[in-house]
C-alpha positions as CSV (number, residue, x, y, z in Angstrom):
1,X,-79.1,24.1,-46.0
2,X,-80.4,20.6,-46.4
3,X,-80.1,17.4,-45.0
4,X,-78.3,16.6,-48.2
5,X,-75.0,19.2,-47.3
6,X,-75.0,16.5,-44.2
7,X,-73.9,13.8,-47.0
8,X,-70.5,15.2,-47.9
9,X,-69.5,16.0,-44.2
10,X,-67.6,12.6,-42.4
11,X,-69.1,12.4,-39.5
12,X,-72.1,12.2,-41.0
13,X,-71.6,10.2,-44.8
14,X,-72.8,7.0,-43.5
15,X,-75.8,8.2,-42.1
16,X,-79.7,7.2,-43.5
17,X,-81.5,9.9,-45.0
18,X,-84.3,9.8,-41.8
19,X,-81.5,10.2,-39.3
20,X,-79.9,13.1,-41.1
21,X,-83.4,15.1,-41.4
22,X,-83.2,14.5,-37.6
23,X,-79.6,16.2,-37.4
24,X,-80.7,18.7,-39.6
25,X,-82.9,20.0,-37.5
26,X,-80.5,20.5,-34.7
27,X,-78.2,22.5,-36.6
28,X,-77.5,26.3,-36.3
29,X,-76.0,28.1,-39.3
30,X,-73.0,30.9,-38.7
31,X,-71.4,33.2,-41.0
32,X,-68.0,34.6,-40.2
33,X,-65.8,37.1,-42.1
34,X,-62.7,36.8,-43.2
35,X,-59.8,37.1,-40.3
36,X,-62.6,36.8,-37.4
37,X,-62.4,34.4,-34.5
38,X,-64.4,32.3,-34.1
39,X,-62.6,30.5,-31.3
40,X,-60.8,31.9,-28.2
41,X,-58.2,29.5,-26.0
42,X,-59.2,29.1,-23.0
43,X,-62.8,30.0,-23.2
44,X,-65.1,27.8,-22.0
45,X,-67.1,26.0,-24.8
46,X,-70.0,23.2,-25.4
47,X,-70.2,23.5,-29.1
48,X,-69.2,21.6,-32.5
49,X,-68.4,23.4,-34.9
50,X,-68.7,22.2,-38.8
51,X,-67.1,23.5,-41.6
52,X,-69.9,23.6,-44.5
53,X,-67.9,26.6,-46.6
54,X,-64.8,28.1,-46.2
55,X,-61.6,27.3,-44.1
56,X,-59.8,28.6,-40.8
57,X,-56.9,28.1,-39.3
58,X,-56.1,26.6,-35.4
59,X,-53.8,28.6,-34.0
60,X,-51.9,29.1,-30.2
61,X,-49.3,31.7,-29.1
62,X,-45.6,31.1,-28.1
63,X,-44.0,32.5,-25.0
64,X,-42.5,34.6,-27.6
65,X,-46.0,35.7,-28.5
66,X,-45.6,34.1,-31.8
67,X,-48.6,32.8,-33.6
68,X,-47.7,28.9,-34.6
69,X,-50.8,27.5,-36.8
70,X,-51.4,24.1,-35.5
71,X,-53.5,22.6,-38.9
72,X,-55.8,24.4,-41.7
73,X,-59.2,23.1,-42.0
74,X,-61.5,22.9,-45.0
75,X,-65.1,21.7,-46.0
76,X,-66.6,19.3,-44.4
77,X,-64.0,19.6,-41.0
78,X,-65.0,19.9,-37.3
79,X,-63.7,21.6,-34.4
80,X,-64.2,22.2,-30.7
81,X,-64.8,18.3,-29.8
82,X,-62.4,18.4,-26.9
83,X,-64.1,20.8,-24.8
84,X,-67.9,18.5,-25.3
85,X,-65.8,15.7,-24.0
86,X,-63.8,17.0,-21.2
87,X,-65.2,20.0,-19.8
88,X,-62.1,21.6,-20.4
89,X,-61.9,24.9,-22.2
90,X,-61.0,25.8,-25.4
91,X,-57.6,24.4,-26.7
92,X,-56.7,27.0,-29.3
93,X,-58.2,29.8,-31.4
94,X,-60.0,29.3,-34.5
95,X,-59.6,32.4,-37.0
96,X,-61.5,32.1,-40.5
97,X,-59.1,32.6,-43.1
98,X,-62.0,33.8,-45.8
99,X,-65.6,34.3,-45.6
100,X,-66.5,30.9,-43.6
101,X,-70.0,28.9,-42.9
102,X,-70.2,26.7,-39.8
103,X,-72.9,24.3,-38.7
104,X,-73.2,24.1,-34.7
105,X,-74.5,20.9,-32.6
106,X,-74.7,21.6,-28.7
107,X,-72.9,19.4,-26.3
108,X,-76.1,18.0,-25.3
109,X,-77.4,17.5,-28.6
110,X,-74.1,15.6,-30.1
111,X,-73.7,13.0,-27.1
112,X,-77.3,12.2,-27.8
113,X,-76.3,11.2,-31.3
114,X,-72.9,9.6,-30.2
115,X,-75.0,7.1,-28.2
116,X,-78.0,6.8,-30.9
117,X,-76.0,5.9,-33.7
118,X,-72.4,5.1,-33.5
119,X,-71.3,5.0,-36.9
120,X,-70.5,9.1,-36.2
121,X,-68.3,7.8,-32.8
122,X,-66.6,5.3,-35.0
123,X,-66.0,8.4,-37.6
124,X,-65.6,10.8,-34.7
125,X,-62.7,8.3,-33.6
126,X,-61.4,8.1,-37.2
127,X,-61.0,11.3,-37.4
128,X,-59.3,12.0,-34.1
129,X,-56.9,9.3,-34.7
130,X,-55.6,10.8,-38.1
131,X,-55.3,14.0,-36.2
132,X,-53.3,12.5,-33.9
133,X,-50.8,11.0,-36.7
134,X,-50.6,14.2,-38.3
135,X,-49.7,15.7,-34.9
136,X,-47.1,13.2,-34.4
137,X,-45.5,13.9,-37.8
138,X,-45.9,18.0,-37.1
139,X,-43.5,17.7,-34.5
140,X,-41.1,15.5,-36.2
141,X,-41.0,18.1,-38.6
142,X,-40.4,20.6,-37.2
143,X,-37.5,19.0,-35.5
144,X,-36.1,19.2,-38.9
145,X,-32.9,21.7,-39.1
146,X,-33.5,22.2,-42.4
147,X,-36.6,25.1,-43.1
148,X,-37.2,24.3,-46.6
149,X,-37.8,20.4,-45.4
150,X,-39.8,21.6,-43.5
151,X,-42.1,24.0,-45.6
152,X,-42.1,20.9,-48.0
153,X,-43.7,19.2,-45.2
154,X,-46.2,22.1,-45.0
155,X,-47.6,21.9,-48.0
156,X,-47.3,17.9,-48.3
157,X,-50.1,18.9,-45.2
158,X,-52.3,20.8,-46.8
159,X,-52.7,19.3,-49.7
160,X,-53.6,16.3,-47.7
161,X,-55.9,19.0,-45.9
162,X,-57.2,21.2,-48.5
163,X,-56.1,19.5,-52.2
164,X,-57.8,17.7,-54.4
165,X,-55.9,14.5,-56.5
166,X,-56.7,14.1,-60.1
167,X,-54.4,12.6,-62.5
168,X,-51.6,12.1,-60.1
169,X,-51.6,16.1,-59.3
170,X,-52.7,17.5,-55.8
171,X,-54.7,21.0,-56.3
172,X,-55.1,23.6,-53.6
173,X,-57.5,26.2,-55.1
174,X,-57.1,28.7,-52.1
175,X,-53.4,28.4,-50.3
176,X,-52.9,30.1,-47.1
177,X,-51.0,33.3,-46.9
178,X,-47.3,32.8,-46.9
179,X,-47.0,34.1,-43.4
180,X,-49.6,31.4,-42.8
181,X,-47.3,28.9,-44.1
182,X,-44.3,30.2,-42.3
183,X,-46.2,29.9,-39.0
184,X,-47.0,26.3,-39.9
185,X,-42.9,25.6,-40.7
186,X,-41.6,27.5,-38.2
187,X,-39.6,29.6,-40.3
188,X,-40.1,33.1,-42.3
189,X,-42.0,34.5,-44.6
190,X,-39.0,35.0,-47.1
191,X,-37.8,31.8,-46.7
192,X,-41.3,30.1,-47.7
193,X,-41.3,32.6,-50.5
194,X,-37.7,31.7,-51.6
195,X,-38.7,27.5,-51.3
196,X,-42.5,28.0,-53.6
197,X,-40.3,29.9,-56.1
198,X,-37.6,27.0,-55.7
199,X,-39.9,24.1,-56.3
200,X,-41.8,26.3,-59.0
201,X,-38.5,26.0,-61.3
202,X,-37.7,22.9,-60.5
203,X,-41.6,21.8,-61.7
204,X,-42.7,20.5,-58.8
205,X,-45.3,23.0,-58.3
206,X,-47.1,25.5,-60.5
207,X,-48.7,28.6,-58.8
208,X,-51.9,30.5,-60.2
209,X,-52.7,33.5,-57.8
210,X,-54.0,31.5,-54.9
211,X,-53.6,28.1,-56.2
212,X,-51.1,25.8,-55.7
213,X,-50.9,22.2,-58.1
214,X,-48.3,19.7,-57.2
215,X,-47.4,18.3,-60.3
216,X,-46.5,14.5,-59.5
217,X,-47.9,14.2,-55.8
218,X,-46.5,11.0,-55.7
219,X,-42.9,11.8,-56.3
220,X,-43.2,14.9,-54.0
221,X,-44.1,12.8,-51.6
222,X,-41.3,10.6,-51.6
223,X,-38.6,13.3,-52.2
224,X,-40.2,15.5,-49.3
225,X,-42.2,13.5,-47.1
């Protein structure tokens, strides 16, 4: 890890090089496996957590004691900034869904840099704002009656999550589990299956093993969105 990995992460882009040698040095490395947790709810917590490789899933359980996934996270992603701020513990469990390398910052450490240099508070602000939209539409969506809307929905999010656009098409190169995705919809398994193999022969998607490519993101958009 270098001061240059910094670069690519948000919070961090608009940074001078000096000031991310200085960041760099606060920086712990963790490696998780696939499937462990990383978070816990309700544990208490005073650390950021920075996706450099890898992805994970928030999750919380139901009163059923169903798990619903509340957002996928990729590279470059942060988690655990509500407990530095309130005090509070932790909202929701984190689980890796592959191998997965985090960066931490303690609480102390972060609020420092917060007040040194607010560019990353504007960007930390950004980004909590867009999470906050994309919560607002999760619910809409889910108040959908219709499950295939809202799988459709589902993946409109992570490809805004996890894809990336060239040419007009949206690629995911490592799409969740379908049981993931269900989780996210709020519907079943077989139902996501039957929608991807839906949208497959109608050409809106195209599926290689793990990856997903939206073939006009565009049009998807507006047909689904």
């Amino acid at each position: 890890m270098d001061e240059t990995v910094l670069k690519n992460i948000p919070l961090f882009a608009d940074l001078r090089d000096e000031i991310l040698d200085k960041i760099y040095e606060l920086l712990q490395k963790r490696i998780y496996k696939k499937n462990n947790m990383i978070l816990m709810e309700e544990d208490t917590g005073d650390t950021l957590f920075i996706l450099n490789k890898g992805s994970v899933k928030i999750t919380r359980m139901s009163d059923e004691g169903r798990e619903v996934i509340l957002s996928i996270m990729g590279e470059g992603d942060f988690f655990g900034e509500m407990s530095i701020f309130d005090g509070e513990s932790r909202s929701a469990n984190v689980i890796a869904l592959e191998d997965t390398e985090v960066f931490i910052l303690k609480r102390g450490d972060f609020l420092d840099l917060l007040e040194k240099h607010p560019k990353i508070a504007i960007a930390l602000l950004q980004e909590m704002a867009v999470r906050l939209r994309k919560s607002d539409q999760q619910i809409e969506g889910l108040s959908l009656s219709d499950a295939e809307s809202r799988i459709a929905m589902t993946i409109i999010r992570l490809a805004e999550d996890l894809g990336v656009i060239k040419m007009g098409q949206v690629i995911v190169e490592s799409l969740p589990f379908q049981q993931d995705i269900a989780n996210m919809a709020g519907t079943s398994r077989e139902t996501v299956s039957r929608m991807l193999k839906l949208l497959e022969r109608k050409n809106w998607i195209q599926r290689k093993g793990r990856k997903l490519i939206i073939m006009n993101y565009d049009e998807f958009v507006k047909e689904f969105g």
